[in-house]
C-alpha positions as semicolon CSV with decimal commas, in nm:
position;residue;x (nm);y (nm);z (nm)
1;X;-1,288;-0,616;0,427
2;X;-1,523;-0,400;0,658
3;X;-1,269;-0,450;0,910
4;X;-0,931;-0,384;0,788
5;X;-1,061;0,019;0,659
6;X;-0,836;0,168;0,937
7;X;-0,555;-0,075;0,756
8;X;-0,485;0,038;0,396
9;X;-0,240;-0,216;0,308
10;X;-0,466;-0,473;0,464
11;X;-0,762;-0,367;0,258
12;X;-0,592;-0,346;-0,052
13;X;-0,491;-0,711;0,002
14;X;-0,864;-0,781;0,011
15;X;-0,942;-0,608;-0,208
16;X;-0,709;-0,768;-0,487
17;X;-0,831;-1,118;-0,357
18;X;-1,201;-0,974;-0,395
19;X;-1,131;-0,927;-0,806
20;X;-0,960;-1,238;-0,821
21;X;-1,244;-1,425;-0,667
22;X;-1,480;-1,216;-0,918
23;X;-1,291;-1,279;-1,254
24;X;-1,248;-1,665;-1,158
25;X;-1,605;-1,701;-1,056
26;X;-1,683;-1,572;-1,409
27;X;-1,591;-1,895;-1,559
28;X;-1,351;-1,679;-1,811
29;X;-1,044;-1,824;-1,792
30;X;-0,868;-1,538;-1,992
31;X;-1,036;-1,298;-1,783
32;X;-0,899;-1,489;-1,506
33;X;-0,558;-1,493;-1,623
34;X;-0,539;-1,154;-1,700
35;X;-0,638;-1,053;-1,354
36;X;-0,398;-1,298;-1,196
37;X;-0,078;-1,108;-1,436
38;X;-0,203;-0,779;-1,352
39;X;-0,298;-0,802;-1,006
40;X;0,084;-0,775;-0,874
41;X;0,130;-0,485;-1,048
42;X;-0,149;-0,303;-0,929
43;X;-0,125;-0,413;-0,596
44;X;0,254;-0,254;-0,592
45;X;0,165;0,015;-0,775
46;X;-0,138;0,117;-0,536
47;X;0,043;-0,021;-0,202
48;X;0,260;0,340;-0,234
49;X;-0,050;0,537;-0,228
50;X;-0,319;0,363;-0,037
51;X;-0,250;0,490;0,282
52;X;-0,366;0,821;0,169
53;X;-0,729;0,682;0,015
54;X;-1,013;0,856;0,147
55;X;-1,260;0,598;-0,052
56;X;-1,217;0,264;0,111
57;X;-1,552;0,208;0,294
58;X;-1,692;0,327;-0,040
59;X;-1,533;0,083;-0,205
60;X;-1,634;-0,183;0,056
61;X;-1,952;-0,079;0,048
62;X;-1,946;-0,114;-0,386
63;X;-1,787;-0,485;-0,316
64;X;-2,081;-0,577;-0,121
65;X;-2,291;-0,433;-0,370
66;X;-2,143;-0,625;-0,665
67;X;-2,104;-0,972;-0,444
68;X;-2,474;-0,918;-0,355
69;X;-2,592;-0,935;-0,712
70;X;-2,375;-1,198;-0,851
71;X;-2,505;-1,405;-0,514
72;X;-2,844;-1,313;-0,642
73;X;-2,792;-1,410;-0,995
74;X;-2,808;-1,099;-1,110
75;X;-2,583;-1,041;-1,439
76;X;-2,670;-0,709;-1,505
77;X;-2,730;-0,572;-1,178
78;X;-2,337;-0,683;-1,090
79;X;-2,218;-0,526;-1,400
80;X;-2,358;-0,227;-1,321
81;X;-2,220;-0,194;-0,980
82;X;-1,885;-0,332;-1,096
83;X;-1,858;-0,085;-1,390
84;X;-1,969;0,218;-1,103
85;X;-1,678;0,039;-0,887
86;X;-1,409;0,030;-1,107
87;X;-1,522;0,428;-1,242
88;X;-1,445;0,545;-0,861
89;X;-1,193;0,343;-0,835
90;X;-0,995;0,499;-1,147
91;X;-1,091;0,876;-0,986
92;X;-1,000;0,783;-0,616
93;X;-0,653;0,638;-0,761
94;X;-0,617;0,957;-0,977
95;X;-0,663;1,202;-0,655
96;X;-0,416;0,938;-0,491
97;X;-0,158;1,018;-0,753
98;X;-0,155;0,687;-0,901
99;X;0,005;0,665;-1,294
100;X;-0,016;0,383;-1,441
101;X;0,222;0,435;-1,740
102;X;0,487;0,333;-1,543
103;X;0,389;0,023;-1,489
104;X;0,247;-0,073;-1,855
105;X;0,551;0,007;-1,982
106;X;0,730;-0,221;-1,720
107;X;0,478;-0,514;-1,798
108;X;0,507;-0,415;-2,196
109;X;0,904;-0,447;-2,160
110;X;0,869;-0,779;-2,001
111;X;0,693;-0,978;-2,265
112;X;0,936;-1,078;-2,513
113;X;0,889;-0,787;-2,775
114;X;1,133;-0,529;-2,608
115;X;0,823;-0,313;-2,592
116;X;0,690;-0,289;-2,943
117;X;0,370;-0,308;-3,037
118;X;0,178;-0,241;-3,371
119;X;-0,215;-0,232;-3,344
């Protein structure tokens, strides 16, 4: 990951993989499967951007943080750094321009309910 930062597209790649390999290590399988249906979304949605992300050794830096602590057993301490990860994240995508009500609305049109949902 540490050496694809002067590669956007190439880190994002990793970086997708990186969650991927997270959520399936988790043993959740709906976890899992929810990051698998999202994950091509978000990587097309952030592909347009990325090249203009100021935050990516950051967010190597947070991915070593998090794999460190799950590689250490440590629940909590991975939570932590994943819930601080995925906080920059959000803001770094937000100063990147990034909406993602375009693409809920794509993924809610595609799932058999033309797009309606009741909570």
């Amino acid at each position: 990951m540490f050496a694809s930062l002067d590669e956007p597209e190439q880190f994002l790649v990793h970086d997708m993989r990186f969650h991927q390999t997270v959520a399936a290590a988790s043993g959740n399988r709906i976890l899992t499967a929810l990051m698998n249906m999202v994950a091509t979304i978000l990587f097309d949605t952030r592909r347009k951007t990325v090249k203009h992300a100021t935050d990516l050794k950051e967010s190597a830096e947070m991915h070593r943080k998090i794999y460190r602590a799950i590689r250490e057993r440590k629940p909590e301490a991975a939570r932590l750094a994943m819930r601080d990860h995925l906080m920059l994240a959000q803001r770094a995508q937000a100063a990147e321009g990034i909406d993602y009500s375009d693409a809920a609305e794509v993924s809610s049109e595609g799932n058999g309910d033309g797009g309606n949902h009741t909570a």
